[in-house]
C-alpha positions in Angstrom: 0.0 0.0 0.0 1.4 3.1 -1.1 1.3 6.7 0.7 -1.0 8.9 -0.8 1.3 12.8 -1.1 -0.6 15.9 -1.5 1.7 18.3 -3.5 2.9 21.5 -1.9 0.7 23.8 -4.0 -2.7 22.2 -3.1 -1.0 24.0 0.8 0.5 27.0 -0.3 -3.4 27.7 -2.5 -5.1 26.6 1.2 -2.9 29.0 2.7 -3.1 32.0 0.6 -7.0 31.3 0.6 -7.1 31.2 4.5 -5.1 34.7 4.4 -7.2 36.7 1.8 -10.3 35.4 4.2 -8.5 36.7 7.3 -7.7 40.0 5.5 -11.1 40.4 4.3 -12.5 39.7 7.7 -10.0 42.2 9.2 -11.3 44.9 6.7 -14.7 44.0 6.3 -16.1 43.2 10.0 -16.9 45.8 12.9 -16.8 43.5 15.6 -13.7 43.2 17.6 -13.6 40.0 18.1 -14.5 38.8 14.5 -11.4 41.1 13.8 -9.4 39.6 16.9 -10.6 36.1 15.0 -9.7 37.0 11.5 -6.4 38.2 12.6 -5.4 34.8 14.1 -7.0 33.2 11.2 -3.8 34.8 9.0 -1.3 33.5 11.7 -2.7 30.5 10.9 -2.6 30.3 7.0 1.2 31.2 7.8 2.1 28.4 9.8 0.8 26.3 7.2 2.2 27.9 4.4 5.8 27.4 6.9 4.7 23.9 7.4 3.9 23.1 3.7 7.4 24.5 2.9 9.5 22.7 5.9 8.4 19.2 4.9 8.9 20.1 0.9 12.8 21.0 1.7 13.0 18.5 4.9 13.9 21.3 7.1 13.3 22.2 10.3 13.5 25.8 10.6 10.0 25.8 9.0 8.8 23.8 12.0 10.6 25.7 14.5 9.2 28.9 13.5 5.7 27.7 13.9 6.8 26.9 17.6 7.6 30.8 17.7 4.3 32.0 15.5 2.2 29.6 18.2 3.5 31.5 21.1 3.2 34.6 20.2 -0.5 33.7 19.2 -1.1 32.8 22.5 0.2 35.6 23.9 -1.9 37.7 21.5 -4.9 36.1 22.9 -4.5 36.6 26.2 -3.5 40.6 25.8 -6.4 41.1 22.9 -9.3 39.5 25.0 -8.0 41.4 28.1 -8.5 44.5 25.8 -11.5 43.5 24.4 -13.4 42.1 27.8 -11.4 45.9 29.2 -12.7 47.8 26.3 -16.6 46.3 26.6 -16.9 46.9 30.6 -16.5 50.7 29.8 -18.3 50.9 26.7 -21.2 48.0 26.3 -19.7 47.6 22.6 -17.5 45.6 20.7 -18.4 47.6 17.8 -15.0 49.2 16.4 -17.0 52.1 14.9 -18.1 53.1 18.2 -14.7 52.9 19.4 -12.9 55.8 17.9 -13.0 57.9 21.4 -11.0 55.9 24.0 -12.0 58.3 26.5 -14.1 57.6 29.8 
């Protein structure tokens, strides 16, 4: 039984599809966390794009640098939806339109 491979293209088109989404929601959408979202949604066509590209040259730098993208993520999440959950106690909005006066 032979192993079925799925060319690096078919990845790198998932990827790129998976980014013009997340720009699109990023430009498109109001709501701050449907931007927060689409935001993480382009960290995540990255790592796959890094991925796709590690295993085609069978290096590991590709893989190690998700490691690094996946951290940061995490850390993104956990400032942004302090923000966010910050922002909405002291304005009843997640609307970004309503946001443009940071003021008390």
């Amino acid at each position: 039984m032979s192993a079925i491979t799925v060319p690096v293209e078919y990845f790198v088109v998932l990827s790129a599809v998976l980014f013009i989404m997340g720009v699109l929601g990023v430009l498109v959408r109001r709501n701050a966390i449907m931007i927060f979202m689409s935001v993480e949604l382009m960290l995540n066509s990255a790592n796959l794009a890094l991925v796709a590209f590690a295993r085609q040259w069978a290096d590991v730098g590709g893989h190690l640098m998700v490691f690094f993208v996946i951290t940061v993520a995490a850390a993104e999440v956990a400032v942004g939806l302090a923000l966010i959950v910050a922002i909405f106690r002291t304005k009843k909005t997640t609307n970004v339109d309503e946001l443009n006066v940071l003021q008390g």
